[in-house]
SEGU-636766 format. One line per field, with one value per atom (N, C-alpha, C): x, y, z; residue in one letter. Coordinates in steps of 0.02 Angstrom, whole numbers. Layout:
X X:... .
Y Y:... .
Z Z:... .
residu A:... .
//
This chain:
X 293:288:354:355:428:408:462:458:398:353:305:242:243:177:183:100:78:62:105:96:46:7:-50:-50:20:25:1:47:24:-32:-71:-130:-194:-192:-236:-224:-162:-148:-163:-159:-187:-272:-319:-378:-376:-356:-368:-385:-332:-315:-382:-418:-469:-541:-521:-581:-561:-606:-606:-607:-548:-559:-519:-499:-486:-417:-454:-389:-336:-334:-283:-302:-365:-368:-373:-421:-455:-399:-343:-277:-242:-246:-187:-253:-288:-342:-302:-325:-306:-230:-179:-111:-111:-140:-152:-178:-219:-263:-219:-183:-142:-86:-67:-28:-34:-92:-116:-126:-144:-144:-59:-17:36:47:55:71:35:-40:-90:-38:-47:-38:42:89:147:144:82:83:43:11:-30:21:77:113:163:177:216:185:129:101:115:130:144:203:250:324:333:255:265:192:199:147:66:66:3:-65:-61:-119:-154:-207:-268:-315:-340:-407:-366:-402:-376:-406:-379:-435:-425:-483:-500:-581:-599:-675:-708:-763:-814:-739:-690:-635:-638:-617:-611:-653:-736:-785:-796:-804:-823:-897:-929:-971:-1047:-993:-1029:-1056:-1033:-1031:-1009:-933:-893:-808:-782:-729:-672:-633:-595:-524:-484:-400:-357:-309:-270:-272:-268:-227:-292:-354:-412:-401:-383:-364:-303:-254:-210:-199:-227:-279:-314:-363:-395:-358:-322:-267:-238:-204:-168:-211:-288:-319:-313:-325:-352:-298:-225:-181:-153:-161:-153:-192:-249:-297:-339:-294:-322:-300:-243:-202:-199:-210:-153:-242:-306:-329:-400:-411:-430:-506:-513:-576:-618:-682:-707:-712:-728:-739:-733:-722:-727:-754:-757:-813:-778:-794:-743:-788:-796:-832:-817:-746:-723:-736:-775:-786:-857:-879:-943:-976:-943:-1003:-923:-942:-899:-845:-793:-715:-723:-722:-725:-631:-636:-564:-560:-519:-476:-452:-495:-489:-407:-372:-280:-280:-307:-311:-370:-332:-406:-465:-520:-552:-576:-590:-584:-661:-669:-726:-758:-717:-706:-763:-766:-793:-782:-747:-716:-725:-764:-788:-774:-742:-714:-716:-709:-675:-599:-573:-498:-456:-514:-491:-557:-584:-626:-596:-654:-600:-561:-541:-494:-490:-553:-560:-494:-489:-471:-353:-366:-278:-242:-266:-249:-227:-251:-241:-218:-206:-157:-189:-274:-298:-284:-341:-335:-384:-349:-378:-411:-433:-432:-437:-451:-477:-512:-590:-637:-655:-655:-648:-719:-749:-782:-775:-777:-765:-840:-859:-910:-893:-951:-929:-952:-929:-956:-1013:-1083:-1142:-1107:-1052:-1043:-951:-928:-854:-818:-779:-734:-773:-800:-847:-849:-869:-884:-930:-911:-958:-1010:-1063:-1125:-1138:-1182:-1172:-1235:-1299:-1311:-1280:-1220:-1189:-1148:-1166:-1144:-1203:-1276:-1317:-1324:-1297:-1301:-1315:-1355:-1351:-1297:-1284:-1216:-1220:-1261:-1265:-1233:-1213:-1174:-1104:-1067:-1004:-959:-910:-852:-781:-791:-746:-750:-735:-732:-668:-652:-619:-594:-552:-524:-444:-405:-354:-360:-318:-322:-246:-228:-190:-189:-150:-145:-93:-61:10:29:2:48:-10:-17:-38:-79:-159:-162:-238:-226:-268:-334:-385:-458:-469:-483:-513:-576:-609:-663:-673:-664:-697:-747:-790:-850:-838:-769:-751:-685:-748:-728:-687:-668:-619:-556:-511:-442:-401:-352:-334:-247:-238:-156:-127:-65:-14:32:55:118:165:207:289:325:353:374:442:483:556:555:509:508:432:393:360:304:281:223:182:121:49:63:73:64:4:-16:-84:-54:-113:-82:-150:-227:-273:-323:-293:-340:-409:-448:-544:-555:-573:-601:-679:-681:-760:-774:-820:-883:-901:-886:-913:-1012:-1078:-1130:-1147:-1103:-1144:-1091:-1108:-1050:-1089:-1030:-1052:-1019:-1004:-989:-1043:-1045:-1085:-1062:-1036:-1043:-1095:-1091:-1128:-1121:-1133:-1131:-1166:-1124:-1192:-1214:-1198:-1195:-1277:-1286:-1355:-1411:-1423:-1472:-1520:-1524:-1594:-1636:-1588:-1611:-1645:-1630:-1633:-1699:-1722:-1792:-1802:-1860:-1860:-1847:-1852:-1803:-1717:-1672:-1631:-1606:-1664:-1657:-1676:-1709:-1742:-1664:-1622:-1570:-1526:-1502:-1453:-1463:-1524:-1545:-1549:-1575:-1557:-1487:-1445:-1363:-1346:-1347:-1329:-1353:-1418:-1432:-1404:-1355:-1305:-1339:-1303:-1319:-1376:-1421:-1463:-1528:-1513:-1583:-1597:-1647:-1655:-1622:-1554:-1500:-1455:-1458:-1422:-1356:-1317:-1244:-1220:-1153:-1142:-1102:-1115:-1090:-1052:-1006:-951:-986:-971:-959:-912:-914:-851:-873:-850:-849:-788:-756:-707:-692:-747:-784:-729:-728:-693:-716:-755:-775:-744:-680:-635:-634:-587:-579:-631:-670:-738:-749:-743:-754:-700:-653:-576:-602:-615:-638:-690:-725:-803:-773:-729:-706:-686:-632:-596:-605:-660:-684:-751:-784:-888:-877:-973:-970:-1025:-1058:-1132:-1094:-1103:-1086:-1145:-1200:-1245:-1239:-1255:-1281:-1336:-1393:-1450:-1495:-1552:-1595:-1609:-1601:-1628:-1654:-1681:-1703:-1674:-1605:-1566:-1528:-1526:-1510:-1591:-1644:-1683:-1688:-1674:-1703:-1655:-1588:-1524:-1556:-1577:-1606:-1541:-1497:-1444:-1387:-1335:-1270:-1234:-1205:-1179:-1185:-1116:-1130:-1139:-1193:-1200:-1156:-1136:-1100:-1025:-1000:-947:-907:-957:-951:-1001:-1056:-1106:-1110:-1103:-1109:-1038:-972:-926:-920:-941:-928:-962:-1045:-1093:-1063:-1035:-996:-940:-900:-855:-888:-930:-990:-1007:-1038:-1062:-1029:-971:-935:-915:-902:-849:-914:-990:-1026:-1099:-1068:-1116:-1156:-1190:-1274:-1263:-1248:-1275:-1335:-1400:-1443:-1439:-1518:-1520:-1567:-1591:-1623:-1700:-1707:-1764:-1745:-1690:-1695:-1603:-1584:-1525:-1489:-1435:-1410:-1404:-1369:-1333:-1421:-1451:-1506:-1555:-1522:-1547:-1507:-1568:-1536:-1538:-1439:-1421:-1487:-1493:-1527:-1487:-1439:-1370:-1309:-1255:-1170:-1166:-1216:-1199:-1237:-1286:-1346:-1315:-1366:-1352:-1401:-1380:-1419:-1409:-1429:-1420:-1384:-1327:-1311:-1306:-1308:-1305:-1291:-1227:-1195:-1155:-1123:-1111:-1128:-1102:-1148:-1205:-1211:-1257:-1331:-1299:-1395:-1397:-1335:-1383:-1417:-1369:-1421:-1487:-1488:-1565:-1620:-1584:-1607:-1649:-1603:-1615:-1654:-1634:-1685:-1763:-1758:-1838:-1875:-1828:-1883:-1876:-1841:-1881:-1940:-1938:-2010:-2064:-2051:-2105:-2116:-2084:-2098:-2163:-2110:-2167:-2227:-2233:-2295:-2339:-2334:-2364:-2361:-2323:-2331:-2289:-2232:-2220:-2233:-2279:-2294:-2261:-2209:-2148:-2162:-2158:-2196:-2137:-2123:-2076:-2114:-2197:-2221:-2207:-2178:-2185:-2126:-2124:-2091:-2037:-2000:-1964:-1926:-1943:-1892:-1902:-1946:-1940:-1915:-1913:-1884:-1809:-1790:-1749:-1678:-1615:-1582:-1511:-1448:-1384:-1362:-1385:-1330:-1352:-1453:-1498:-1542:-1589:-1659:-1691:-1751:-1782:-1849 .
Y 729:763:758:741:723:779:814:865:907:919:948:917:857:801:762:756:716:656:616:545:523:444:431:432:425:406:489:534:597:621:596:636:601:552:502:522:523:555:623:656:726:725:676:645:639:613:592:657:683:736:777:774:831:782:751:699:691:725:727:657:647:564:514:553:481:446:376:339:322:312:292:209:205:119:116:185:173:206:245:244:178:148:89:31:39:-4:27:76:108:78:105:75:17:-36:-118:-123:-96:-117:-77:-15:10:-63:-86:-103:-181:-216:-268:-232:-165:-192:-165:-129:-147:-205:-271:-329:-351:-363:-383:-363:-278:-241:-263:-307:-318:-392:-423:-492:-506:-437:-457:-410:-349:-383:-402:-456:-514:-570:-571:-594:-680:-710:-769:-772:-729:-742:-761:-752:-780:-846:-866:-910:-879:-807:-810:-789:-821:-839:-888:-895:-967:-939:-1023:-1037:-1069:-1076:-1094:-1163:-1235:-1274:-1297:-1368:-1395:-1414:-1415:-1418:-1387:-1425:-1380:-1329:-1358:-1333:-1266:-1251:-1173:-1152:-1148:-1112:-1086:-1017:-990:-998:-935:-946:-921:-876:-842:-860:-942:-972:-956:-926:-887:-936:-949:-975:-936:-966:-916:-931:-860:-861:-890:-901:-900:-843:-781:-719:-713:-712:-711:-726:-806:-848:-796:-785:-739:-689:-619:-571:-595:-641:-638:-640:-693:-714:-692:-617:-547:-503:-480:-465:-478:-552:-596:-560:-580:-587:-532:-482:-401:-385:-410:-348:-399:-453:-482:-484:-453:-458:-397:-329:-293:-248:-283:-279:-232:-204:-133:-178:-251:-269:-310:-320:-375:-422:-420:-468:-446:-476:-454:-516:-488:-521:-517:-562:-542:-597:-568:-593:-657:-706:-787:-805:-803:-829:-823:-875:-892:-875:-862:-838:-787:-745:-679:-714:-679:-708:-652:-712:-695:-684:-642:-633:-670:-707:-770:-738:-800:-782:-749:-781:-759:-682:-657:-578:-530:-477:-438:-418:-406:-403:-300:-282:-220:-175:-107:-96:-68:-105:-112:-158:-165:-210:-192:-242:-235:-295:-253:-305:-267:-322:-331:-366:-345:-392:-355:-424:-441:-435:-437:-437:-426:-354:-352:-352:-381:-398:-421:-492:-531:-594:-588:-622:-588:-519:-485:-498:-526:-557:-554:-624:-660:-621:-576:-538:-473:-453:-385:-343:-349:-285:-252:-192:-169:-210:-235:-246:-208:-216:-177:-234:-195:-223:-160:-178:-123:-151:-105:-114:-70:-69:-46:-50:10:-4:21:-15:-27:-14:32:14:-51:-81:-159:-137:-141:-156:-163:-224:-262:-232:-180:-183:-197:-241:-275:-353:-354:-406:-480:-542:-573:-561:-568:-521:-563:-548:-597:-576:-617:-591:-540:-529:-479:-401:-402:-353:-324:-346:-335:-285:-298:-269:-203:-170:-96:-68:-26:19:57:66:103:166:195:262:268:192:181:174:189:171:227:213:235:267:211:226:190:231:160:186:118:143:85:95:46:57:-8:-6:-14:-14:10:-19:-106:-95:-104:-35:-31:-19:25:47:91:114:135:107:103:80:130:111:184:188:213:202:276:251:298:294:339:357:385:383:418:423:468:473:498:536:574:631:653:731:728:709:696:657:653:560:621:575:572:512:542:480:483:418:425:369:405:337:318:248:234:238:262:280:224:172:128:147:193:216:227:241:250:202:172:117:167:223:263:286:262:296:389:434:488:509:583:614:655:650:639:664:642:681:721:772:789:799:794:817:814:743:725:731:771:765:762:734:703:768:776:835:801:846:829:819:839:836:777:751:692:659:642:609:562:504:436:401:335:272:202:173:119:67:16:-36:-113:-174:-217:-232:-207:-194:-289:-338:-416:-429:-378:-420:-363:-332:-289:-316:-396:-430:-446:-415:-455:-361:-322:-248:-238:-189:-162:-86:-80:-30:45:48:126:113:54:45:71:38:41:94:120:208:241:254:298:281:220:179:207:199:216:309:348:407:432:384:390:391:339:311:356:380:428:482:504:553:626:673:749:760:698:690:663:648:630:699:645:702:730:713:721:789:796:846:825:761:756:699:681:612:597:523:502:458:409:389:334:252:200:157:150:128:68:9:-62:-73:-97:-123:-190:-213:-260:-276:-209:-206:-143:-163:-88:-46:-47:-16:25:-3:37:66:66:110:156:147:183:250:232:283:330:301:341:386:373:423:473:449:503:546:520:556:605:596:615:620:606:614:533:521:454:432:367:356:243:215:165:144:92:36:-42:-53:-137:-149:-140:-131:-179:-186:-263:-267:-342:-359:-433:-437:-515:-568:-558:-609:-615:-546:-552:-537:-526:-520:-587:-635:-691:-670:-644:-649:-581:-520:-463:-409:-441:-399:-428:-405:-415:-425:-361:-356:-334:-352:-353:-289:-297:-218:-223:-256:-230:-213:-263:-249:-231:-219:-194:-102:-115:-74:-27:-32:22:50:22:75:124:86:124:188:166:237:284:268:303:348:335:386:433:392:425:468:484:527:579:558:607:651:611:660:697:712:742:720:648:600:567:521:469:425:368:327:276:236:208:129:119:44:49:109:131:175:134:147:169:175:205:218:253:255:204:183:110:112:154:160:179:171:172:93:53:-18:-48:-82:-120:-195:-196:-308:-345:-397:-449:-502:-514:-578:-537:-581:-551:-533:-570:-582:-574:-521:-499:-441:-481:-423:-364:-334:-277:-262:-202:-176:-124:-97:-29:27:85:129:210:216:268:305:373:436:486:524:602:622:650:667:701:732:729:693:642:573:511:503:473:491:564:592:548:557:563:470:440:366:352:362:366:375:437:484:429:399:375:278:262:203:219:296:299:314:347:340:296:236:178:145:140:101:115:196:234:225:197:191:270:316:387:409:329:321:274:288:239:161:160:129:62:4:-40:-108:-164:-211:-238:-194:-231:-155:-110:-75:-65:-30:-40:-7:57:84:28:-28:-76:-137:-163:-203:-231:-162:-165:-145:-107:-89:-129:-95:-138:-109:-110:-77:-43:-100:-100:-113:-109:-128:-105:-87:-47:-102:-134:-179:-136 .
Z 417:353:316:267:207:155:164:107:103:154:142:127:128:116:183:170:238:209:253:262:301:292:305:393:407:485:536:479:502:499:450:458:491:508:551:614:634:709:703:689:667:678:650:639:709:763:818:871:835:883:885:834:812:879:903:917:997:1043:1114:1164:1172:1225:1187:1139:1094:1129:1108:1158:1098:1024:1011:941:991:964:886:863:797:747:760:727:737:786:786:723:728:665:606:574:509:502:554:533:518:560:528:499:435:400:340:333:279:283:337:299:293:306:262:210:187:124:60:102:66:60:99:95:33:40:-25:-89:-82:-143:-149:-119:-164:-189:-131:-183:-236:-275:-319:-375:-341:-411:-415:-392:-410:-439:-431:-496:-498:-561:-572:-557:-521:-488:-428:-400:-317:-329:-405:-391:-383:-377:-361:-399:-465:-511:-519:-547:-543:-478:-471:-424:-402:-317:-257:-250:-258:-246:-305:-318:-364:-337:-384:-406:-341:-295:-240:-189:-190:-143:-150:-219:-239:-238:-220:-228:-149:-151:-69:-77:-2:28:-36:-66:-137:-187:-174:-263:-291:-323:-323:-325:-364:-397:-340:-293:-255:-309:-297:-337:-269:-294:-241:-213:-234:-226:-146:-177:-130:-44:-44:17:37:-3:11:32:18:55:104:110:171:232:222:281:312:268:271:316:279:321:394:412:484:522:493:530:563:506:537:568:595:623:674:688:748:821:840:881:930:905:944:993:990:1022:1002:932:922:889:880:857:904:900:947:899:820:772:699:652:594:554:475:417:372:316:237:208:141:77:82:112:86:139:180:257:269:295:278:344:395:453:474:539:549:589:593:611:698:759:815:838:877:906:962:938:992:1057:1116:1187:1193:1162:1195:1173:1124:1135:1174:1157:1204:1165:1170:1109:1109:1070:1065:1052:1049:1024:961:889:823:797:732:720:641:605:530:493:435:367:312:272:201:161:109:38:16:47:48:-38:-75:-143:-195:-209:-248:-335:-374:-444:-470:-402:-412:-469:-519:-569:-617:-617:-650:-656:-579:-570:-634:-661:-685:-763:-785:-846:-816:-759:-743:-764:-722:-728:-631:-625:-573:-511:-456:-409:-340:-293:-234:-178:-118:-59:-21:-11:14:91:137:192:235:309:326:402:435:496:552:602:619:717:743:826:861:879:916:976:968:994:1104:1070:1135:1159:1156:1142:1223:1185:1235:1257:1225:1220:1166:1190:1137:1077:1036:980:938:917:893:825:793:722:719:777:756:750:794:801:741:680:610:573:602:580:607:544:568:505:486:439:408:337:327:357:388:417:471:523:569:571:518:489:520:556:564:526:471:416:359:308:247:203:172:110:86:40:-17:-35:-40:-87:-142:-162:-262:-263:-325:-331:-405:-446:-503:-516:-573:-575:-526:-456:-411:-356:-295:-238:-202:-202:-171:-114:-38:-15:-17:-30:-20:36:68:150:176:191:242:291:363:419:440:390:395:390:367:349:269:235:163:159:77:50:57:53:52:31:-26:-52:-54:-30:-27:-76:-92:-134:-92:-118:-92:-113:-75:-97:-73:-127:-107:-90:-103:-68:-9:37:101:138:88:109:158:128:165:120:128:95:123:54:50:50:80:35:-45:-76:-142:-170:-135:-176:-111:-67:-41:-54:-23:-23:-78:-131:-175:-190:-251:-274:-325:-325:-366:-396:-477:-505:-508:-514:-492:-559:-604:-698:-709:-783:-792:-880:-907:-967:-976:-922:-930:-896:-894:-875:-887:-812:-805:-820:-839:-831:-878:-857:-887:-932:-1005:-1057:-1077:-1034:-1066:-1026:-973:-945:-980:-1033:-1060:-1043:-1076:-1077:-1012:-958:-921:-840:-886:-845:-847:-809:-781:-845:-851:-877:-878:-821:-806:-804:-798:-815:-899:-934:-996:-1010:-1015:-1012:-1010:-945:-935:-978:-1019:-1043:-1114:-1131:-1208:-1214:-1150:-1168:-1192:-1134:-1149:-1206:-1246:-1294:-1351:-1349:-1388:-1409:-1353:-1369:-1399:-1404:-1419:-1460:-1505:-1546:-1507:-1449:-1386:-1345:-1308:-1260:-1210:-1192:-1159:-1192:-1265:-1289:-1287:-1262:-1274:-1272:-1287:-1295:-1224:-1224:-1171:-1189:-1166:-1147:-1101:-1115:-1065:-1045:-995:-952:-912:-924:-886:-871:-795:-778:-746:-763:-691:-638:-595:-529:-474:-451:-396:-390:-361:-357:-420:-442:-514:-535:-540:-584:-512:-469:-411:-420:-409:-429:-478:-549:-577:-569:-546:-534:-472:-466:-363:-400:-455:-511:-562:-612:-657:-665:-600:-613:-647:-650:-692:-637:-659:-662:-653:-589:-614:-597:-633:-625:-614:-586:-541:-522:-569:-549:-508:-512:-492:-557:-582:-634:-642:-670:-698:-667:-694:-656:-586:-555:-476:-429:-464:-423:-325:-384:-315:-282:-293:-243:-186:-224:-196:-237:-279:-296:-321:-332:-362:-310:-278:-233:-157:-132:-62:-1:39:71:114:154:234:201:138:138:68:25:-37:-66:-34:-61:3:47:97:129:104:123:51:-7:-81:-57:-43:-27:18:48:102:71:49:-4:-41:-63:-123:-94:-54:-15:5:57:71:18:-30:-100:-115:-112:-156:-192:-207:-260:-217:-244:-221:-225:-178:-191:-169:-222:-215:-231:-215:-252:-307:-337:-377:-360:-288:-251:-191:-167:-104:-78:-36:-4:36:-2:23:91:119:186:229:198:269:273:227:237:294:346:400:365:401:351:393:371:412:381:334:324:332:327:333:255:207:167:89:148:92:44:-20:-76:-87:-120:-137:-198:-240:-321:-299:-310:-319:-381:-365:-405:-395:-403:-373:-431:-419:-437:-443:-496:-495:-476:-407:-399:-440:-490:-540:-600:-601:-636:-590:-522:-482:-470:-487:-445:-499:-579:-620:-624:-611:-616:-577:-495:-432:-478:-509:-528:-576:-615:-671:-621:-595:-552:-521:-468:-440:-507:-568:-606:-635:-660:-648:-615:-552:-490:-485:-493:-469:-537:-587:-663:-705:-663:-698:-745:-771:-839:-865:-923:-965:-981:-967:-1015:-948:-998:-962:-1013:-992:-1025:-1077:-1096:-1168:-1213:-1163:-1217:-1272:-1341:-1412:-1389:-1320:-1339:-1288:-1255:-1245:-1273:-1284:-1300:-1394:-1422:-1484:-1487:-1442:-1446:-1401:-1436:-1385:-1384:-1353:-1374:-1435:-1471:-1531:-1594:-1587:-1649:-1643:-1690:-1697:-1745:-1704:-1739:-1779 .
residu X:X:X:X:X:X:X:X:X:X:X:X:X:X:X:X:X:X:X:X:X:X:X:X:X:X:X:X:X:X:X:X:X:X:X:X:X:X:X:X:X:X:X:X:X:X:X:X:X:X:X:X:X:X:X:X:X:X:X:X:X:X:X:X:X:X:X:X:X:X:X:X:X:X:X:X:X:X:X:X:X:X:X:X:X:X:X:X:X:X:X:X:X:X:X:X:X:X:X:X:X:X:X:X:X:X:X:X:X:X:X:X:X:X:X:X:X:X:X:X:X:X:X:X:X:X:X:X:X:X:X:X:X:X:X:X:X:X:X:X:X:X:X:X:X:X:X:X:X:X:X:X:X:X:X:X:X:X:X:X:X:X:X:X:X:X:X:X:X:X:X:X:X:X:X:X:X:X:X:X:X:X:X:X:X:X:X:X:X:X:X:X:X:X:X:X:X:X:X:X:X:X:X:X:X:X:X:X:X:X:X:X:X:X:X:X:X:X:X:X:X:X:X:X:X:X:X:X:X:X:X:X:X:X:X:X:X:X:X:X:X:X:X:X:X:X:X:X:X:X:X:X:X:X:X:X:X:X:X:X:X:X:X:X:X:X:X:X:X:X:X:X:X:X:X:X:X:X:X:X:X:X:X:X:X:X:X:X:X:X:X:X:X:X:X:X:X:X:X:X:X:X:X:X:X:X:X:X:X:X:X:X:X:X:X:X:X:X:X:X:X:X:X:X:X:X:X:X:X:X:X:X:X:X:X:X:X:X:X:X:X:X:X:X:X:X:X:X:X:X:X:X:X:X:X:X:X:X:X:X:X:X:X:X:X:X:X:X:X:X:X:X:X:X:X:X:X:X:X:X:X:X:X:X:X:X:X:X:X:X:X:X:X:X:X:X:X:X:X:X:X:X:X:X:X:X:X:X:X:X:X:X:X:X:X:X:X:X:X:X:X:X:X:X:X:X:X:X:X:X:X:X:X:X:X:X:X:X:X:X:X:X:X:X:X:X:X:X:X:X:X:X:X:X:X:X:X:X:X:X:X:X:X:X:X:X:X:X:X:X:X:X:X:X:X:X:X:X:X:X:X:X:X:X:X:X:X:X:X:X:X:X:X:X:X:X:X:X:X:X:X:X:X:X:X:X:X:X:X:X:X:X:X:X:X:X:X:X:X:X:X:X:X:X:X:X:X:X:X:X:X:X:X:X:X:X:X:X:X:X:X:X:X:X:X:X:X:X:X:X:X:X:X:X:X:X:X:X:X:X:X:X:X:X:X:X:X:X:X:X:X:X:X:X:X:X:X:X:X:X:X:X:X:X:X:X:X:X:X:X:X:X:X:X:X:X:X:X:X:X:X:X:X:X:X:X:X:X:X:X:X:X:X:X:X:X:X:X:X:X:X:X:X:X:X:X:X:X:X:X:X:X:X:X:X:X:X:X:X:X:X:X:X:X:X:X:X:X:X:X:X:X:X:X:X:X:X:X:X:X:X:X:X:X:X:X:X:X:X:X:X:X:X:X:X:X:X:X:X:X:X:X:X:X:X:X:X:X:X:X:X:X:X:X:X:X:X:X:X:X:X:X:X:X:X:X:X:X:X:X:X:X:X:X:X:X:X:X:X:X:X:X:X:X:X:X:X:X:X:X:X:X:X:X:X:X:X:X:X:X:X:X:X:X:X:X:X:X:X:X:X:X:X:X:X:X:X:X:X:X:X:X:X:X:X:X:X:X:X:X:X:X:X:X:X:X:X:X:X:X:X:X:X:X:X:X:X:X:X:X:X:X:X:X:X:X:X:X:X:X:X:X:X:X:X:X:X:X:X:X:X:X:X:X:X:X:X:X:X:X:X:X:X:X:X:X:X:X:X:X:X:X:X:X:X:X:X:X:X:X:X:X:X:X:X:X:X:X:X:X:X:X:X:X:X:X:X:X:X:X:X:X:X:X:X:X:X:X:X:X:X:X:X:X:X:X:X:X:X:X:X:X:X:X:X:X:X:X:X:X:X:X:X:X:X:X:X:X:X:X:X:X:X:X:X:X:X:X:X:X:X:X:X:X:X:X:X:X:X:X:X:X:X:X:X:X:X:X:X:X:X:X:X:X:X:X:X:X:X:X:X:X:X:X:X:X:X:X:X:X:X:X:X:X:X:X:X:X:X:X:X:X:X:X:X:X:X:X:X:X:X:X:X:X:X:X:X:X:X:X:X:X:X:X:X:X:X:X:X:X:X:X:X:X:X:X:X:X:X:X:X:X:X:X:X:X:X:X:X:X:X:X:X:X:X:X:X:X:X:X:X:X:X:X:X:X:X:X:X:X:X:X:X:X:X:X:X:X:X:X:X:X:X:X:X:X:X:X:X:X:X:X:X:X:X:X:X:X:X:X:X:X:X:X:X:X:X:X:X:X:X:X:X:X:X:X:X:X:X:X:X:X:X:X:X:X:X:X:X .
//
């Protein structure tokens, strides 16, 4: 404790302590994984001073497993990841968004009873113009521990999760936490090079008058999408009674922070155009540690139709739709997909209040 604040080291060991048998392993994880991501979080800002802007590659080179343009910064992070958290024994295997089948722990170490998947760099389109990045993380018990590890041993429901959370690097450095007894969020103090606590037991206020979403795919959304979007927008003169506020960051993270922060409603729905994929984004290592915070702090998160964290993976690499925050605008969105489905709202993609209508015009 410095001055009266708990540092991340203190309060994880503290975390242990609360937990009968514990040997030690799943703190010595967290320490390697905080501090891959100080490392990340100082080479993304250094920026174009350490070289590390653009795409990685030229032409098919730079494209990962995603179809997906990799940065340098990407390969960069991952690597960081591998390298920290392969050694000192605490995993049997791990996964990350730029790696196309799961990363086994090499015979010369011991293998552990962990099992950790990530994205090494969510929003890393975003580098290159000095917006906010992260790295979202998920920790998993190994099926097989101490064991060679298989890739069904990835398939677990987010309900099986150990831990989740995210770095955040923006104008200060900052890790989100979960162990199943609420978020906790620390900064880094780069004078002494230790993630502080800084936002104890974060929540999700359950009312909220912001909303995420990518207003560029309208044409391409479901009708209860558009239903909640157009009540929004309607402001204090709809049937909502108030105005709302939208917010796009295109960075998980970041729009995530905010909603832990301030309430808020972010959308990724199924639509038109991710249907064949099954979604946008990724569950083992994007969409089911987010739900996991979400949760803890208060809020919901879905895929419009159902609770993310109770879908079992059947890929490393399957997508899903998400849709998370305030708990009674999720309810609210959840409600009008099932009236939807069930035909017990009218509102159908021939009908005039979408199909005439649209953001930013009244035909």
């Amino acid at each position: 404790m410095l001055d009266g604040r708990t540092t991340l080291t203190q309060f994880i060991i503290e975390e242990q302590r609360r937990v009968t048998g514990a040997t030690g392993d799943f703190t010595g994880l967290l320490h390697d994984i905080a501090t891959a991501c100080k490392f990340i979080g100082n080479a993304v800002s250094r920026g174009a001073l350490a070289g590390m802007l653009g795409k990685h590659g030229e032409g098919n080179d730079s494209i990962n497993i995603q179809g997906e343009t990799q940065k340098k910064i990407d390969v960069i992070a991952n690597d960081v990841m591998l390298r920290s958290n392969v050694w000192a024994g605490h995993l049997a295997a791990m996964a990350s968004e730029e790696m196309d089948n799961f990363f086994p722990i090499p015979a010369q170490y011991p293998r552990g009873k962990y099992l950790l998947v990530f994205d090494p760099l969510d929003g890393s389109s975003n580098s290159d113009v000095n917006m906010t990045v992260g790295t979202i993380f998920s920790i998993l018990m190994s099926p097989t521990a101490g064991q060679e590890a298989t890739l069904d041993d990835f398939f677990q429901p987010g309900t099986q999760q150990v831990c989740a959370g995210f770095a955040l690097y923006g104008p200060s450095t900052m890790l989100v936490l979960t162990t199943g007894n609420g978020v906790d969020a620390f900064t880094l103090d780069r004078e002494i090079g230790e993630f502080v606590l800084t936002h104890p037991q974060m929540t999700i206020p359950a009312e909220t008058q912001e909303f995420a979403i990518n207003a560029s795919n309208e044409r391409f959304w479901e009708p209860p999408v558009r239903r909640y979007v157009e009540e929004c927008l309607a402001g204090r003169t709809g049937i909502r009674g108030k105005d709302f506020n939208m917010r796009w960051v295109a960075s998980l993270v970041a729009d995530t922070y905010r909603i832990l922060t301030r309430g808020g409603v972010f959308l990724y729905p199924l639509d038109a155009k991710t249907r064949a994929q099954g979604g946008r984004l990724r569950l083992l290592y994007e969409a089911n540690p987010i739900a996991f915070l979400v949760e803890q702090a208060g809020g919901l998160a879905s895929t419009g139709r159902g609770r993310i964290m109770d879908i079992v993976p059947t890929d490393l690499h399957q997508r899903v739709p998400l849709v998370f925050g305030s708990r009674a605008e999720i309810e609210r969105i959840a409600g009008y997909h099932k009236d939807y489905i069930s035909g017990k709202d009218s509102a159908s993609i021939d009908s005039p209040l979408f199909s005439t209508r649209s953001l930013f015009r009244t035909q």
